[in-house]
C-alpha positions as CSV (number, residue, x, y, z in Angstrom):
1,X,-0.4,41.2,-4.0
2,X,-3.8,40.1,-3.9
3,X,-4.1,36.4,-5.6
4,X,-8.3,37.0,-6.8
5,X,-10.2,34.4,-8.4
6,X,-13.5,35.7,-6.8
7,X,-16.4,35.2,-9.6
8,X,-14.5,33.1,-12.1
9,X,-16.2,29.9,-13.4
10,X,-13.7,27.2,-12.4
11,X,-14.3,23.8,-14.2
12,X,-11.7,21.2,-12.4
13,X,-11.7,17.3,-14.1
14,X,-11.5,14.8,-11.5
15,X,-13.0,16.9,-9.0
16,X,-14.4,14.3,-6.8
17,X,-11.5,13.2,-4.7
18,X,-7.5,13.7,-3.9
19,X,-6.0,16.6,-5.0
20,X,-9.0,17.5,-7.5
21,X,-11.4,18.2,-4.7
22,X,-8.8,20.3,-2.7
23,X,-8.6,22.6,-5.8
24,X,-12.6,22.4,-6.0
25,X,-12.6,23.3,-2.6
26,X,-10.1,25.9,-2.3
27,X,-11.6,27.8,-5.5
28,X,-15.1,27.6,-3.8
29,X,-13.5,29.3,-0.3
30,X,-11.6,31.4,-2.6
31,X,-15.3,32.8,-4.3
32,X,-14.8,31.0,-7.6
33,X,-18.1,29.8,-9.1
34,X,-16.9,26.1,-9.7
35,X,-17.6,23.0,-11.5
36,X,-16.4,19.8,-10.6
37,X,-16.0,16.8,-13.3
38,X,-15.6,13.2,-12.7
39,X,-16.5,10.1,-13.9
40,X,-17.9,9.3,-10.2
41,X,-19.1,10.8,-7.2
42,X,-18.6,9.4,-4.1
43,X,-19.8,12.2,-2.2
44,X,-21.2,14.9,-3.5
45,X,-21.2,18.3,-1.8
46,X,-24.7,20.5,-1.2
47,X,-26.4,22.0,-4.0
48,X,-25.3,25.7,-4.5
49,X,-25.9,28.0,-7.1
50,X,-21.9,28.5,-7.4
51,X,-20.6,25.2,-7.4
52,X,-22.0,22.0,-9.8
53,X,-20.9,18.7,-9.7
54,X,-21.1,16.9,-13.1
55,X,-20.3,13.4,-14.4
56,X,-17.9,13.2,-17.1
57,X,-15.7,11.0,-18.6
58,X,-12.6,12.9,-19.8
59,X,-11.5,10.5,-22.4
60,X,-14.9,10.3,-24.0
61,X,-15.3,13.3,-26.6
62,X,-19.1,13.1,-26.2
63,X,-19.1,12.8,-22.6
64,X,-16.9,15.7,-22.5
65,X,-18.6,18.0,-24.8
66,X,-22.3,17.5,-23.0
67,X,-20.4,18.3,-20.0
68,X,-18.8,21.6,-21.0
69,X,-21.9,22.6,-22.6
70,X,-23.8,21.9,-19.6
71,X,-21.6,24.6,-17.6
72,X,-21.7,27.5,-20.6
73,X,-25.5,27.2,-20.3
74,X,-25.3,27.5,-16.6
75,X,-22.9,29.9,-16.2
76,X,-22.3,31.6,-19.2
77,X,-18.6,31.5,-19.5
78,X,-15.6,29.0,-19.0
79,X,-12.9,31.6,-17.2
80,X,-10.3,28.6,-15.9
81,X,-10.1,24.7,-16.8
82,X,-7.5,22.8,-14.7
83,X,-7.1,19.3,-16.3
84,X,-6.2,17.5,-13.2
85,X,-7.7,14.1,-13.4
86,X,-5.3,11.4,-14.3
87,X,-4.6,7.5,-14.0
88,X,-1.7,5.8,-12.4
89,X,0.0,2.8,-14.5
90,X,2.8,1.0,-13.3
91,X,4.9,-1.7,-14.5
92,X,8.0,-2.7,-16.8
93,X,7.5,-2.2,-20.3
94,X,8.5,-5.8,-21.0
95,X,5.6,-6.5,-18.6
96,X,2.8,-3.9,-19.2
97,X,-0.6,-5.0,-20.7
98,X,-1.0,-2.7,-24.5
99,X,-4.8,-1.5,-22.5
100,X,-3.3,-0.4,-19.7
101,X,-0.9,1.9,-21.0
102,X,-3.5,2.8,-23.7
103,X,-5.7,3.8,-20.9
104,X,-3.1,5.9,-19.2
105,X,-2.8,8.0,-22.6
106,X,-6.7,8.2,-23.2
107,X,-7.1,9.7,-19.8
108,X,-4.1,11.8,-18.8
109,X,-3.0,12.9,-22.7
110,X,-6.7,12.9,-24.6
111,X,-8.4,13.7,-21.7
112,X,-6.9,17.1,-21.1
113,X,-6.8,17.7,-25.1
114,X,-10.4,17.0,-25.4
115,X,-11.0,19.2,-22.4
116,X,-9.0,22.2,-23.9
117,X,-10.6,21.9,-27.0
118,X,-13.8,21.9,-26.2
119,X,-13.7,25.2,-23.8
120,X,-11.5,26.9,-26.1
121,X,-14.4,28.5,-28.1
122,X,-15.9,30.1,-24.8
123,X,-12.2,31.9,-24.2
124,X,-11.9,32.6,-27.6
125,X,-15.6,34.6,-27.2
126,X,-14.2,36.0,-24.2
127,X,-10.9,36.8,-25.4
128,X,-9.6,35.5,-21.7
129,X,-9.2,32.4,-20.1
130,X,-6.4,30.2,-18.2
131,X,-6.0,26.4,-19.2
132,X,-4.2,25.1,-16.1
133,X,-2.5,21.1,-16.8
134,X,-1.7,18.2,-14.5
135,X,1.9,17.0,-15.5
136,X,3.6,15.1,-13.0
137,X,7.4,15.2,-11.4
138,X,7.8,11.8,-13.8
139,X,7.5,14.0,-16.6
140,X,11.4,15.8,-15.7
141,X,12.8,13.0,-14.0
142,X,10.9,9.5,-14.5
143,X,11.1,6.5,-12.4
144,X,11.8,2.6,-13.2
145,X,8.2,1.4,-14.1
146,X,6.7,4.0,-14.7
147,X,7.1,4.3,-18.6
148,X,3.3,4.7,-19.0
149,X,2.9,7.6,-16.0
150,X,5.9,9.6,-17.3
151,X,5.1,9.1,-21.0
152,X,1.6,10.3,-20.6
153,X,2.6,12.9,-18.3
154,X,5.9,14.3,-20.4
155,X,3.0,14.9,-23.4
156,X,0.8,16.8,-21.2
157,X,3.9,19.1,-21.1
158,X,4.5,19.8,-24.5
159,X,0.6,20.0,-25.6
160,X,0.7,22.7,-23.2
161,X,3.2,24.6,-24.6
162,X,2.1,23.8,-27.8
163,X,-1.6,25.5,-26.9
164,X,0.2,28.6,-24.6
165,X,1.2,29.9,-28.2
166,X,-1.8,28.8,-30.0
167,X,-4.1,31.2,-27.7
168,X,-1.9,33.7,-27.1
169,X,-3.3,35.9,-29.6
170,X,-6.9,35.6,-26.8
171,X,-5.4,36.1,-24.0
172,X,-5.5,32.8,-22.8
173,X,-2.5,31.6,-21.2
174,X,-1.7,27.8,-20.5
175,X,0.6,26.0,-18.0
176,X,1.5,23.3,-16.1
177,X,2.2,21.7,-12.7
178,X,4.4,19.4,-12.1
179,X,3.2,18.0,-8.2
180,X,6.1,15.4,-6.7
181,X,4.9,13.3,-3.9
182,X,1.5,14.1,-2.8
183,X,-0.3,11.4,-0.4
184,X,-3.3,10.4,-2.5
185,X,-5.3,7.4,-2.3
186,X,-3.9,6.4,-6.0
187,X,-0.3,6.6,-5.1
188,X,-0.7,5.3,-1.4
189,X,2.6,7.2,-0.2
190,X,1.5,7.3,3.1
191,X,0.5,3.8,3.2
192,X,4.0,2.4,2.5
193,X,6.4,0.7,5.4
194,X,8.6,2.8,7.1
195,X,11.8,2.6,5.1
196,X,10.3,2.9,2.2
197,X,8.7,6.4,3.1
198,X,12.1,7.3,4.3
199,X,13.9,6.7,0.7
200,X,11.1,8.6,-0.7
201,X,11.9,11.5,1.7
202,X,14.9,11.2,1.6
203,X,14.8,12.5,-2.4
204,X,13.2,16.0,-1.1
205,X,15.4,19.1,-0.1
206,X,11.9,20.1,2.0
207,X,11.9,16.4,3.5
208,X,8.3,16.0,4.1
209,X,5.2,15.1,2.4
210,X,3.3,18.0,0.4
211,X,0.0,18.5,0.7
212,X,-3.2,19.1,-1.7
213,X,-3.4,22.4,-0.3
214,X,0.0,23.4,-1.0
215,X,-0.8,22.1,-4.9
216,X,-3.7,24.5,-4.8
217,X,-2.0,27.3,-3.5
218,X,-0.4,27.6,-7.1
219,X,-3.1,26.7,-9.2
220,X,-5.2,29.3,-7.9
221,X,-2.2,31.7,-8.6
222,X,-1.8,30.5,-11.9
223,X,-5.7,31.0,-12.0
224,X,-5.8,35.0,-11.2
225,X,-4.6,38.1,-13.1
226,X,-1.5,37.8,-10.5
227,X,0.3,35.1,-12.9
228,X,-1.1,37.1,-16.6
229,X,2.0,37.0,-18.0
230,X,3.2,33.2,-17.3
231,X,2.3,31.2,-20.1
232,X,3.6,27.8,-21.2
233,X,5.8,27.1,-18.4
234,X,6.1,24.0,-16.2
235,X,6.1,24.6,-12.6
236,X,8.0,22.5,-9.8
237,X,5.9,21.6,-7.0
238,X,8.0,18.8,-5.5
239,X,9.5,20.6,-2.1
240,X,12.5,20.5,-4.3
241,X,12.6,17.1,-5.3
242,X,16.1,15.9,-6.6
243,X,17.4,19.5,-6.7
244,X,20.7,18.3,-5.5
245,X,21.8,14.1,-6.0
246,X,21.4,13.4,-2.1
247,X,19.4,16.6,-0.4
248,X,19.2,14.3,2.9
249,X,22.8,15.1,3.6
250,X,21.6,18.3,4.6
251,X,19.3,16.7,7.4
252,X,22.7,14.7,9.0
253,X,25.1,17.9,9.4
């Protein structure tokens, strides 16, 4: 099976950095023309006339429109959004500040709304698209302070399915993925002390940590004509994270 996304215009929010620039960069080796969005650059790659790196602010409605416009007049079509950018709030809800948890819902909930919305005339005009969503692991199983996160990221799931049947009728399928523990500079897994990695592992049935890579591998699946009939569906991509209550008990037979 041949998993193409060769000559699709690829527009990925928070594109700049984590997992975000390993989709940008996997769609680019993959032959995708692609855009990346984020609110800041740190780096940005070399020019090329298949790949664009644009500022936008994802919870801003104008920001997000002069963005999206900027890429239907440059490329002429919107084939694939994947909503990935996204904020990380912690803390108890007896403790958490009203504007952080506001900000967690403007960016990962009305971010990725704002972002559908406004491609969803190209794929209408095209009669073909693929809206791809960020959700989270917290969204199926959440974890103690991290009301905010798993809120934010639990709506992402359901506007998802709520848009899957909305564009049916263009061909436009929606979905999302649900990564579990990912080293990212905004988590900072990987920075942790020992012991504390080790409980983390020890709540995966594929006891390591996954990769960006591994995150794109489905996204650009979900991306190509290989995954046309999946729509509205929620996709693990944990390394089978709390499939059983202790999967580590497999590691000590």
């Amino acid at each position: 099976m041949l998993v193409d996304v060769a000559g699709k215009v690829v527009l990925v929010t928070g594109g700049g950095r984590g997992i975000g620039r390993a989709l940008t960069e996997r769609f680019h080796a993959e032959g995708s023309r692609v855009v990346a969005l984020d609110v800041a650059f740190t780096d940005v790659p070399a020019p090329a006339t298949d790949y664009l790196a644009v500022q936008c602010d994802v919870s801003d409605h104008g920001s997000v429109q002069h963005a999206v416009r900027e890429v239907v007049d440059r490329f002429g079509a919107v084939d694939v959004l994947v909503n990935n950018a996204g904020v990380l709030v912690e803390g108890l809800v007896s403790d958490l500040d009203p504007a952080r948890w506001q900000r967690t819902f403007d960016v990962n909930v009305t971010g990725t709304f704002l972002m559908s919305q406004a491609v969803i005339p190209a794929m209408k005009s095209q009669r073909s698209g693929r809206i791809i969503n960020a959700a989270s692991f917290a969204a199926i199983i959440p974890s103690v302070g991290s009301a905010a996160y798993a809120a934010s990221k639990a709506a992402v799931v359901q506007l998802t399915r709520v848009l899957a049947s909305e564009l049916g009728p263009w061909n436009v399928t929606v979905n999302a993925y649900a990564p579990g523990m990912i080293p990212t500079a905004m988590n900072g897994f990987a920075d942790l002390p020992e012991p504390a990695q080790a409980r983390l592992l020890d709540t995966l049935s594929l006891r390591r940590w996954g990769r960006p890579e591994e995150v794109a591998d489905l996204v650009c699946f979900l991306a190509s004509d290989a995954a046309q009939y999946i729509t509205g569906a929620l996709i693990d991509v944990s390394g089978g994270k709390l499939s059983t209550q202790m999967p580590h008990r497999a590691y000590e037979l």
